[in-house]
Structures are given as C-alpha cells and as structure tokens.
NUDREN-12467 format. One record per residue (C-alpha): residue in three letters; x, y, z. Coordinates in steps of 0.2 Angstrom, whole numbers, plus 5000, padded with zeros to 4 digits. Example, Ala and Ser with C-alpha at 12.3 -4.5 7.8 and 13.67 -1.06 7.14 Angstrom:
<sites>
ALA506249785039SER506849955036
</sites>
This chain:
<sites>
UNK493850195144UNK494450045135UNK494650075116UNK494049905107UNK494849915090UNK496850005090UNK498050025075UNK499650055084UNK500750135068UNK502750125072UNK503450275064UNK505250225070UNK504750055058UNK504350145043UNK506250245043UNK507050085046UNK506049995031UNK506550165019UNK508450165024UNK508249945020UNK507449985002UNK508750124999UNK510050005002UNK509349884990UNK509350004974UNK510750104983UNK511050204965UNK509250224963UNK508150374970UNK506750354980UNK504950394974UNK503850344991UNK502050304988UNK500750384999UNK499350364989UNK497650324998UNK498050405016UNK499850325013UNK498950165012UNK497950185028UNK499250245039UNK498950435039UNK500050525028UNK499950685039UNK500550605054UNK502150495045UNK502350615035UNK504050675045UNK504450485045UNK504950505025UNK506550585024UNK507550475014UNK506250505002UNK506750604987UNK505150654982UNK503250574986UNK501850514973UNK500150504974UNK498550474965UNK497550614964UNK497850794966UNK497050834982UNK498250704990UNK499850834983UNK499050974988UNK498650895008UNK500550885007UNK500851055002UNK499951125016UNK501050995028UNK502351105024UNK502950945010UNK504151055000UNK505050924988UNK504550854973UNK502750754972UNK502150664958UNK500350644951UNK500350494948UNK498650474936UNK498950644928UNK497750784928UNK496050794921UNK495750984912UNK496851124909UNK496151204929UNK497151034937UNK498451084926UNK498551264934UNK498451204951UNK499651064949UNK500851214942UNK500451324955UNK500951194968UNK502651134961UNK502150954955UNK502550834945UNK501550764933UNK501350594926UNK500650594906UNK500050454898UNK498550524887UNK498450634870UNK497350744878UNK498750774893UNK499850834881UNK498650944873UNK498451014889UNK500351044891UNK500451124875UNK499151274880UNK500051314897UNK501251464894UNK502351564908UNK502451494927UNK503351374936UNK504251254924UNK503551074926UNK504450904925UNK503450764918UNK503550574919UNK503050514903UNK502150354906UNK502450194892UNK500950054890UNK502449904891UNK500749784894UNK499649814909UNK498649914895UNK498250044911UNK498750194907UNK500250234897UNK500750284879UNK500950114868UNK501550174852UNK502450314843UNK503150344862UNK504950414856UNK504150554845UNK502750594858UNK504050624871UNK504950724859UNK503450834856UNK503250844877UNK505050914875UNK504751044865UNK503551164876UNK504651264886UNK503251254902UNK504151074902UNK506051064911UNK506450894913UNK505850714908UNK505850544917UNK505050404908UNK504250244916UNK503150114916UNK502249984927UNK502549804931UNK500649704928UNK501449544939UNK503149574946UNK502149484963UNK501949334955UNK503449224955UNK502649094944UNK502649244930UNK503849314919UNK502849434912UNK503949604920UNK505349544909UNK504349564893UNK503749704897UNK505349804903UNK506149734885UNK504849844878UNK505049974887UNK506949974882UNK506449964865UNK505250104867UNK506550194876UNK508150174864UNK508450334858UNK507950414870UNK509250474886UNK507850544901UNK507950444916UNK506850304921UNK505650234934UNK505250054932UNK505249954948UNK503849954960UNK503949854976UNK503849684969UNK505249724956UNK506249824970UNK506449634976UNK506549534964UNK507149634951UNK508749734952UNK509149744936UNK507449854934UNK507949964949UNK508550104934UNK508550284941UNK507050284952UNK506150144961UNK504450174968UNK504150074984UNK502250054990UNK501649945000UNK503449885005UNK503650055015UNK502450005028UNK503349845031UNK502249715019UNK502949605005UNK501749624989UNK501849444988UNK502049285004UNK503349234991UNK504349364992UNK505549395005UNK505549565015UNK506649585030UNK505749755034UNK504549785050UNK502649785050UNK502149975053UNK500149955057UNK500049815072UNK498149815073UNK497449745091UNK495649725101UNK495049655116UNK494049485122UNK492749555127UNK491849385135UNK492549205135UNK491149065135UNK490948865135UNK490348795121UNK489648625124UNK490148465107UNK488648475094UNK488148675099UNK488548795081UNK489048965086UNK488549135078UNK487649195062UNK487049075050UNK487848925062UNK489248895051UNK490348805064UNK489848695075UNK491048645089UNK491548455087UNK491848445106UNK491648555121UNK492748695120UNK492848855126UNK492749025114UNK493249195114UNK492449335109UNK493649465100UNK492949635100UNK493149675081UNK492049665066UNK491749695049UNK491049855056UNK493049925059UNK493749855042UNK493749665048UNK493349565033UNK491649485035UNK492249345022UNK493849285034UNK493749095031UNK493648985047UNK495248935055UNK495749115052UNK497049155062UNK497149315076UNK498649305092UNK498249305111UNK500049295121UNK501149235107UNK499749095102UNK498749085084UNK496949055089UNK495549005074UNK494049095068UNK492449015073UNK490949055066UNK490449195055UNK491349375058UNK489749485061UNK489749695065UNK490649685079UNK490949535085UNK492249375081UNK492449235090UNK493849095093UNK494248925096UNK495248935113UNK495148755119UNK495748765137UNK496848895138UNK496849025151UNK496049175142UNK495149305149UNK494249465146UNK495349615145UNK496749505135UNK497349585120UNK497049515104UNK498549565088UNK497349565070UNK498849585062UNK500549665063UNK502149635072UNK501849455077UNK500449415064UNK500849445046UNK499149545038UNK499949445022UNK499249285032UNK497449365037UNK497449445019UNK497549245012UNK496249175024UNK495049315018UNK495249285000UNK495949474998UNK497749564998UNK498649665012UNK498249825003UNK496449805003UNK496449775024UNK497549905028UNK496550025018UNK494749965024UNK495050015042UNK493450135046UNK493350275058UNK492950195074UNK494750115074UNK495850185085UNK497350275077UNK498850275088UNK500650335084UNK502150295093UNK504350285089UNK504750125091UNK506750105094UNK507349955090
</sites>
C-alpha cells in the first residue's frame, strides 16, 4: 500500500541543530521547548534525540507528566504555571519546575509545606503584557524566596518581536528587564529562538530554543544554518492535459492561459495542507519548484507542470529538506509553527537517523 501524505522526521537532524544552538550561547544552558507534541514532531519518539538538553519546557502539565512517564528524569519546566493548589501538588509530586507570573500563583506557593523543594522561574511583564509580573517584581521575588517549599530562582521574560528585524522592541524590553532585575543575583532566561540569533548579548544563563530545534528560522530573515527535521512528502496521483481557456478545480480560480499539463498532488487541507495556499505556491518534484493551480480542496492539489516528464507515483516534497515550510508558510499567509502543528492524523509519521 502506498501512503499518500508522509512526514519523514530526521532524528539525526534535530542533535545536529541542538549541538549548532549550544555552540551559539556556548556559556548558556539549554531549556529545549517541546511544547504542542514538540511542535508536531512527537515528543515521545525525539525524545532520546534531546540530550544536550539541560532540562525541557512545556505548556501545560499533562505535556511534563507524558515526559515523566518516558522515563524524562531531568528538570522540565511549566512554562504557563499551574492553575489550583491540586496542579501544584502534582507538579511537586513530579519533580517540576514552575514558571510564576500571577498573584494567585504565589498564593499557592505560600500554602504548600513539606515535599520535594521546587525551583521556580519567576516570569517579568518586560512588554508583551502576556504573562508575567510588571511591577514591584524585586519584592515579589523576594517574598517567592522566603517559602522554604522554594530552593532556587531563575528569572526571565519573553521577547514580543525579536523575529522582526525591522523592530527594536527586544532591546527595550531586555533594558527593563535589567532594571527590574538590578538587585536581584538569581540567574536568568531571556533569549528565545529569534534572540538566540540575533541577540547574543541576551543569551544570559539559559536560552530557550523552539522552533529553531526542528531546523526552522522564526523569521526568512534570519539566518539559521541548521537542518529541517519534518520533510513532509505525497504522491501525484494523476497527471492530465489541460487545454488554454479551461479553469481547473473548485470555484474556477485559475484558468490555464495555455495548454498545459497538471499534476494532481495527493494532499489536502484534509492532512493539515492549508486550504488558503495562494496560487503559484510552491511544492518539489525531482529538485523542480512546481505552482499551485487552483484551489487546494480535502484531498486534492494540483500543479502547473508544463511539459515535463511527470508521472504518477513521483514523489512530491511539501516542505522540508529541499523546500523551506518558511516558503510555504508565506505563500499561505501563516507561520512555520502553525503548518508543522496542523498536520492531522491520517499523515504518515515516519522516524528515521539520518547521518550526515
């Protein structure tokens, strides 16, 4: 049987892209973020791919505890917190870290007594106005301090545009971190992908690498010498001739100028393919960008192939290796995180250790 929709995932790419961001903040610890399935490459099965890792951070407790029973024994930080005093004992009973950035978390904080000691990531509100403390942060920290459930601190913050190269706005916001931060001597977290890049001078204790793990710049603008782990591919599944003036799938949105042949690529919004994928979107047949014709339906999308010898049974790259998702993520009007994390279950998931 022939699988129509595959997302090949290149565990021997995602070590090589850690061991590259190590080497960038080379006096920095490594907080990897696998939030989201590690951002739909299954966090199970690259799990043994995240040794030079120092510790692992997630968005919600069920994520840190899938980890725990993986047999994940170092630290992993929650990165939103928990919600009532019951998260709070579970997050205790399995060993985690715990980012604090309301009133009421600190409240919480202050009823737990005996157990595990906790270290907590105090979170500062520098300006993305998210999550995060944004004022009188110095005495709140030194309150966090004082329950003795509490053994160390790391304070941090988060970049609202360190993507956008047209925008300053991380420097503001790491001067008032600093200022927040001047009396204070707990280690600190500042830089996440974008900043890992393009700001050394934020790299500070711990960086906190994302989407950059998995090979993908937060930004075309930004440089990243690292490997694509996800290569998603299909399969034409029919090539036709299409004669000048005839219009071509749902809604007749294109309409071929002159006769031409089309492909028909076995992928649709029905495996995370964005239905809103602008025409001339790109997708790779031996080494060659291809456009989207037409409009992408279920499961379904079809090509501009001119002449060229292309037949059914030809594989198709989505994205990946030779196609940057960075490239298909533009064309659909989205961002790389959103495609990666949209596949559905009726993709393919295979894992292979690619040596370079």
């Amino acid at each position: 049987m022939i699988p129509r929709v595959v997302a090949n995932i290149d565990l021997g790419a995602l070590r090589r892209n850690l061991n590259l961001i190590a080497s960038l903040a080379p006096n920095a610890k490594v907080l990897g973020v696998v939030k989201a399935d590690a951002y739909g490459h299954g966090i199970k099965q690259v799990l043994s791919s995240l040794a030079a890792c120092d510790a692992l951070a997630v968005a919600r407790i069920e994520e840190a505890i899938l980890l725990r029973e993986s047999g994940y024994l170092r630290p992993i930080v929650l990165l939103s917190g928990v919600l009532d005093f019951d998260e709070l004992i579970l997050a205790q009973d399995n060993h985690l870290d715990l980012v604090v950035h309301q009133d009421f978390q600190i409240e919480l904080l202050r009823r737990l007594s005996g157990g595990s000691k906790l270290r907590v990531w105090a979170k500062f509100d520098s300006g993305m106005h998210r999550l995060g403390f944004s004022s009188d942060f110095a005495a709140k920290l030194a309150l966090i301090e004082s329950f003795e459930v509490v053994d160390s601190i790391v304070t941090m913050t988060h970049f609202a545009s360190a993507d956008e190269l047209n925008n300053d706005f991380s420097i503001d916001q790491l001067q008032r971190f600093d200022t927040a931060c001047s009396e204070i001597r707990h280690p600190q977290s500042t830089a996440n992908s974008a900043a890992i890049l393009r700001y050394p001078f934020s790299h500070r204790d711990w960086i906190r690498p994302g989407l950059l793990m998995y090979g993908v710049s937060p930004s075309r603008q930004i440089p990243f010498e690292g490997e694509p782990v996800m290569t998603l591919t299909s399969v034409v599944i029919a090539v036709n001739d299409v004669l000048a003036g005839e219009s071509v799938g749902y809604g007749q949105v294109w309409t071929a100028q002159n006769n031409t042949r089309l492909a028909v690529i076995a992928i649709g919004y029905g495996d995370g393919y964005p239905r809103h994928a602008k025409q001339g979107t790109p997708i790779m047949i031996n080494g060659k960008r291809y456009p989207i014709v037409g409009r992408v339906s279920m499961d379904l999308t079809t090509i501009d192939i001119g002449n060229d010898d292309i037949k059914v049974g030809d594989v198709a790259e989505i994205w990946g290796k030779s196609l940057a998702v960075a490239d298909v993520a533009e064309n659909a009007g989205t961002i790389a995180y959103e495609l990666l994390l949209n596949l559905t279950s009726r993709v393919l998931i295979r894992y292979h250790d690619q040596v370079n």
